[in-house]
N, C-alpha and C positions, 0 to 999 in steps of 0.2 A: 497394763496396756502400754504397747512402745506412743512413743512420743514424734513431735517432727524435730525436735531436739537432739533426740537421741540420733534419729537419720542424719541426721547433720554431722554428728557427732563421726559417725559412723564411715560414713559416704566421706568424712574430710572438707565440707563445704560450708558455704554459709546459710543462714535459714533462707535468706533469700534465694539461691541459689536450687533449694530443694523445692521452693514453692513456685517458681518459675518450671522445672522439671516438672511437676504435679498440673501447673495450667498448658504444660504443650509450647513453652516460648520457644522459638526459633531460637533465640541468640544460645541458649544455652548449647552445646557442644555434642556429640555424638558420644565421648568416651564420657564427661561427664554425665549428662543425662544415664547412661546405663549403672556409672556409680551410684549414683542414688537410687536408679532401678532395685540393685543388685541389694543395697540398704534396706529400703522397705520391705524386699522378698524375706533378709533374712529376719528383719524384726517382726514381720505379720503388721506391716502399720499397712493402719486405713488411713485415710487421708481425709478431714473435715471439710466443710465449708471455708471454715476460718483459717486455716491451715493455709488452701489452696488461695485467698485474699492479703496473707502477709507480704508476699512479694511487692505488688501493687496498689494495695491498701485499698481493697475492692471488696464491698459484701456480696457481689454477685445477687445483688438483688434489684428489680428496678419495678418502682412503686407506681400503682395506677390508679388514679380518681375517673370516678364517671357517673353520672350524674344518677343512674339508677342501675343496681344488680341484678334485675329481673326483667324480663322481658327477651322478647327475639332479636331487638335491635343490640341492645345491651351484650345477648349472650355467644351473637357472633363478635361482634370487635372484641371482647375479653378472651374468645377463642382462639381468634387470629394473634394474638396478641402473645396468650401464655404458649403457645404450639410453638412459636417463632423462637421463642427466647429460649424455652425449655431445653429445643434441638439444640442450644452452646449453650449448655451447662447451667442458663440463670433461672432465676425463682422471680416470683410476680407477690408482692403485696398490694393489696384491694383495699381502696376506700372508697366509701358513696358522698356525689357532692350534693345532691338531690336539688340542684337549682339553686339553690343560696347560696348568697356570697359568703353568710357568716363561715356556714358548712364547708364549701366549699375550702376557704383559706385553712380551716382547722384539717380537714383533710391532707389540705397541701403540708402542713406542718408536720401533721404526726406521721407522714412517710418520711419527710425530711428527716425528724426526730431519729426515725428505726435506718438513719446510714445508705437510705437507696444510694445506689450508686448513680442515677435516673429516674426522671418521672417521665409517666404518659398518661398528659391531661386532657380529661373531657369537661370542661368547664364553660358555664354559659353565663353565669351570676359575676364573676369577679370582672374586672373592670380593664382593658388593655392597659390602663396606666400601670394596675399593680402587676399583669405580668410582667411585663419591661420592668420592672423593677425586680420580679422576680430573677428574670433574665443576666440580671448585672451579680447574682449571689453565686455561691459554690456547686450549686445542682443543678446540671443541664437537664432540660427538657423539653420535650414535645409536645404540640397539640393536636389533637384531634378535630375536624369539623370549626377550626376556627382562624381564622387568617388577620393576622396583627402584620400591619404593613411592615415595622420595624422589623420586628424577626418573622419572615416569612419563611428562610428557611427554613426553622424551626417548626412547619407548620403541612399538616397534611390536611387537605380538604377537598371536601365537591363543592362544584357550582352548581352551589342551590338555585341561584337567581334560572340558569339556563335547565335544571329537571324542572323547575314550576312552570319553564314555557312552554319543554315540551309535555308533560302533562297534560296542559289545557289547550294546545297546538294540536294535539292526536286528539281529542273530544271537538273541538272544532270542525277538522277536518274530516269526521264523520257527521257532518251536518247540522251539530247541536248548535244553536243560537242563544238559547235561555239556559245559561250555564249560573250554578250557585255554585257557593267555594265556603270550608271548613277550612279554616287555617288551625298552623298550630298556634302558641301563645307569641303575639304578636309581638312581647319584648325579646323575646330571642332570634337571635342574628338570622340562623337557618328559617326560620318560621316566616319571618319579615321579609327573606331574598327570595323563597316559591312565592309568596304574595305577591312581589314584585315581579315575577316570569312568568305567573299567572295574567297579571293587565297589561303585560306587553303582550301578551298574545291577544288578548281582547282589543287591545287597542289597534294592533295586525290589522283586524276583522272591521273596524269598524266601529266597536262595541262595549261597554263600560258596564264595569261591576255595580248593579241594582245593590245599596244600600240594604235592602229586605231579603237581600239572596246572598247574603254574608252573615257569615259566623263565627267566630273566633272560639275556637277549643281548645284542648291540654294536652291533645297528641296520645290521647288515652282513650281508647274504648265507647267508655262511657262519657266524654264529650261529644265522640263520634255522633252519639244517642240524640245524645243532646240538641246537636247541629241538625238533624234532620228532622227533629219534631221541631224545633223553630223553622225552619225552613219551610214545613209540609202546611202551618198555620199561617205562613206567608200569603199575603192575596197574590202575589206575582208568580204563573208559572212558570215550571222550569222543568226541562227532560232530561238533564243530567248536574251532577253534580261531582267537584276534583275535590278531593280531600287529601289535606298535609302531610299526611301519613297516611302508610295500609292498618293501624291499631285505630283509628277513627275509620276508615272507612269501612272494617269489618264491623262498628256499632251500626254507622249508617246503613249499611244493609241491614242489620237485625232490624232497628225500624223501620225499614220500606217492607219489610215482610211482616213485622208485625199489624202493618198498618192495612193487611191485603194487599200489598201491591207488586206486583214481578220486576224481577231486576236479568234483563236490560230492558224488560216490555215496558215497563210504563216511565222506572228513572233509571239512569246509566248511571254507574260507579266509577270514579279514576282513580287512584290510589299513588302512591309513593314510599319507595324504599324496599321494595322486594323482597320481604323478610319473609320465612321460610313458607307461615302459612299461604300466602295471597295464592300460590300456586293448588292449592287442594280447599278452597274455599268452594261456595257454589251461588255462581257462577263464579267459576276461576278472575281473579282480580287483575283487572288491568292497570298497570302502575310503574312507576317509574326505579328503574334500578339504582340503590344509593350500595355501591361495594364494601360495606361496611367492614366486611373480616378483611378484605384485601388491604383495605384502608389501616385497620390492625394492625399486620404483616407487616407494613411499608413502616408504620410506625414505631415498630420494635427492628427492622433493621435499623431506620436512622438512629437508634440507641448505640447499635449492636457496631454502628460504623463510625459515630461521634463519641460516642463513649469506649467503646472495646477495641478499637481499633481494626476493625475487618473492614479495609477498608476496598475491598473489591465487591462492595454491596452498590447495588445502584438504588438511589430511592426517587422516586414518587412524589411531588409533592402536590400537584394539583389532579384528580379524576374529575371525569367528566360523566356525567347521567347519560342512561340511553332509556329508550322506552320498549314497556314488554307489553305488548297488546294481546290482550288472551280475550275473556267473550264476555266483562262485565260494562263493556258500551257497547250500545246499540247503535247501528249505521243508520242513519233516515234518510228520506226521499228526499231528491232536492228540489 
């Protein structure tokens, strides 16, 4: 099997020189580049990954942590993600941080370990100091869903604070008064900013979060559950309820149905982050759009343009919520 040695050998150049030809660099020259062309043709060389990373001492790989591999939220940004990078030639290694910072920094390391040439981190457990800290070492990278004042750059995110208000801005504004709220875990950033967008809109109104019409969940399903059987034992009525996410607020309907009860007849549903199901749900989920693959996307150019040098990428670094109102609130009289 020829070698890139041998092409080298061959073509009259340096190794550098043929691995540069093999990644498409400009600088290299027109009669050159076909030298090596004409090299390769005659020796039948394939050309490796590693081959094509001598030039610039590049594994073309760029490593991604996120806090869970499963789910809709999860399997859109991992899509956007590996789609983006795949289209120029790189490869995506996968770790799970699942919340923990222990997890999480081990994650960070063992990409570092395997040579990424970049990370793109979904991380909620480790602490802004140690990114910054991260930030001053050999491996640049991004974050997803997280905003560190210092490197902001660095930083793709929504405003969560403004989808929590409108969330419960569009349930308002359908007449609801007795609003209950599922949050997600209220130590994380995103969880605590819809919290916060949530009681500026109540506060908008007039109006303050009943104590007994509060829930704090895990952004899972079965919290969702959870949240609405504490809520439905609640002495305090309520005709709708906004949930942290659409993975809780698909529990919450399971129990307003199990419990006999119709949704939007008897309690309205609000939801957030528009992952694939909310639209074929029943009733169709009203809820707030978090662009998670876009957010992806945006995120493996800023790789693709900090790191690879394409540098005619434009990136993204703040999105903004909009809301999707489809038929799981109910409008009342005023």
């Amino acid at each position: 099997m020829a070698t890139i040695y041998q092409v080298s050998e061959l073509a009259g150049v340096s190794l550098a020189t043929v691995s540069r030809v093999m990644n498409k660099n400009a600088r290299v020259s027109e009669k050159t580049t076909k030298k090596v062309e004409e090299a390769m043709e005659t020796l039948g060389y394939r050309p490796n990954s590693m081959a094509r990373s001598l030039a610039s001492n590049r594994s073309n790989s760029v490593g991604l942590l996120v806090s869970e591999v499963h789910g809709p939220f999860y399997g859109a940004m991992m899509s956007g993600i590996e789609s983006e990078l795949r289209a120029s030639g790189m490869h995506v290694i996968i770790a799970a941080g699942h919340s923990e910072e222990a997890t999480e920094k081990d994650g960070i390391e063992f990409l570092i370990d395997r040579s990424c040439d970049a990370l793109i981190l979904h991380v909620e457990a480790v602490s802004d100091e140690y990114l910054l800290e991260l930030s001053r070492g050999r491996t640049p990278f991004v974050l997803i869903n997280r905003d560190v004042e210092s490197i902001e750059d660095n930083c793709i995110c929504l405003d969560n604070e403004l989808g929590g208000y409108l969330a419960t801005r569009s349930v308002l504004d359908q007449g609801h008064t007795h609003i209950a709220y599922i949050s997600g875990p209220l130590w994380k950033k995103d969880a605590k900013e819809r919290y916060l967008g949530h009681q500026r809109a109540l506060q908008e109104s007039g109006l303050t979060q009943s104590s007994s019409l509060s829930f704090e969940g895990d952004f899972q399903a079965e919290g969702g559950s959870q949240g609405m059987r504490h809520l439905l034992a609640s002495p305090d009525a309520f005709t709708a309820v906004v949930c942290g996410n659409d993975e809780m607020a698909s529990g919450a309907m399971d129990e307003v149905r199990d419990q006999g009860l119709a949704i939007p007849g008897n309690i309205s549903v609000q939801g957030f982050d528009n992952v694939g199901f909310s639209n074929y749900m029943f009733p169709k989920l009203s809820t707030v759009d978090y662009p998670v693959e876009a957010m992806g996307v945006m995120a493996a150019r800023w790789v693709l343009k900090n790191v690879y040098n394409k540098n005619d990428l434009a990136v993204k670094n703040v999105f903004r919520p909009k809301l999707i109102a489809r038929d799981s609130v109910k409008k009342l009289p005023r």
